[in-house]
C-alpha positions in Angstrom: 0.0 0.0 0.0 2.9 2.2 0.8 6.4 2.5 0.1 9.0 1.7 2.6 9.8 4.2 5.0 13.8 3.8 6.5 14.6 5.1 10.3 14.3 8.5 10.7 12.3 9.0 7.9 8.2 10.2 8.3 5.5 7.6 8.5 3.0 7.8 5.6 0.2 9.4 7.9 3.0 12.1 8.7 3.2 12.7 5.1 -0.5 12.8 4.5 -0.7 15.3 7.3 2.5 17.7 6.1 0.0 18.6 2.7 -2.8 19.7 5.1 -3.7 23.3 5.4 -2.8 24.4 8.8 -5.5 25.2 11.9 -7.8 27.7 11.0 -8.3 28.4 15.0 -5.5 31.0 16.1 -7.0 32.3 19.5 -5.5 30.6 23.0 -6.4 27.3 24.3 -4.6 24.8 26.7 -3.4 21.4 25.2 -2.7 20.5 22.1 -3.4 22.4 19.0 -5.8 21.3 16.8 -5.7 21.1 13.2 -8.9 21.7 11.1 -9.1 19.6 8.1 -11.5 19.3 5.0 -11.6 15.2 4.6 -9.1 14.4 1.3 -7.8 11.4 2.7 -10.2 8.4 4.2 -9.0 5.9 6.7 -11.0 2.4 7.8 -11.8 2.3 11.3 -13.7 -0.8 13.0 -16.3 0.2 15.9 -19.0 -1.7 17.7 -22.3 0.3 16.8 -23.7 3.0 15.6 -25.2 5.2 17.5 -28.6 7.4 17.3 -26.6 10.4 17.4 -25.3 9.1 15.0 -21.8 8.5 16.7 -19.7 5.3 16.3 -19.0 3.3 19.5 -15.4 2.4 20.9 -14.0 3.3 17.2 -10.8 2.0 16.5 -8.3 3.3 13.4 -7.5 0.5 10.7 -5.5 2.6 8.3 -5.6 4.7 5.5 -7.7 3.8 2.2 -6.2 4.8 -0.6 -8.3 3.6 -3.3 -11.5 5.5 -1.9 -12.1 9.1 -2.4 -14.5 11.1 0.8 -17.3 11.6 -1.6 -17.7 8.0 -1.5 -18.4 7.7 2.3 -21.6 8.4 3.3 -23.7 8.5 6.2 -26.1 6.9 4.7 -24.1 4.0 4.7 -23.4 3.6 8.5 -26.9 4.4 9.1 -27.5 1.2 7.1 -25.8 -1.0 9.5 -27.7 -0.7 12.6 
């Protein structure tokens, strides 16, 4: 799925993340900063349920999908699978 990444070198997530415009938010906040995205990129994640919210229980990150663009994912489709 991706190429080989030797020591020292950035993981392919880091990568990913390095073309990402920066965080929109510039006032003062404790912790880390966050960093607003628009989704380009689509990772798998496996969870439990979905929620009424609709939320997804005790997600959990798979990796990164490649071969699917975000148009593709839908809501609709994880409201299916209650």
């Amino acid at each position: 799925m991706f190429p080989a990444y030797t020591m020292g070198s950035q993981t392919p997530t880091e990568d990913l993340a390095a073309t990402l415009p920066k965080p929109a938010f510039q006032g003062s906040r404790r912790g880390p900063i966050p960093r607003w995205v628009k989704p380009e990129i689509v990772c798998e994640v496996e969870f439990r349920e979905v929620t009424s919210a609709p939320k997804l229980r005790a997600p959990s990150f798979k990796g990164l999908r490649v071969d699917k663009q975000p148009q593709e994912c839908l809501l609709a489709e994880l409201q299916q699978l209650k």
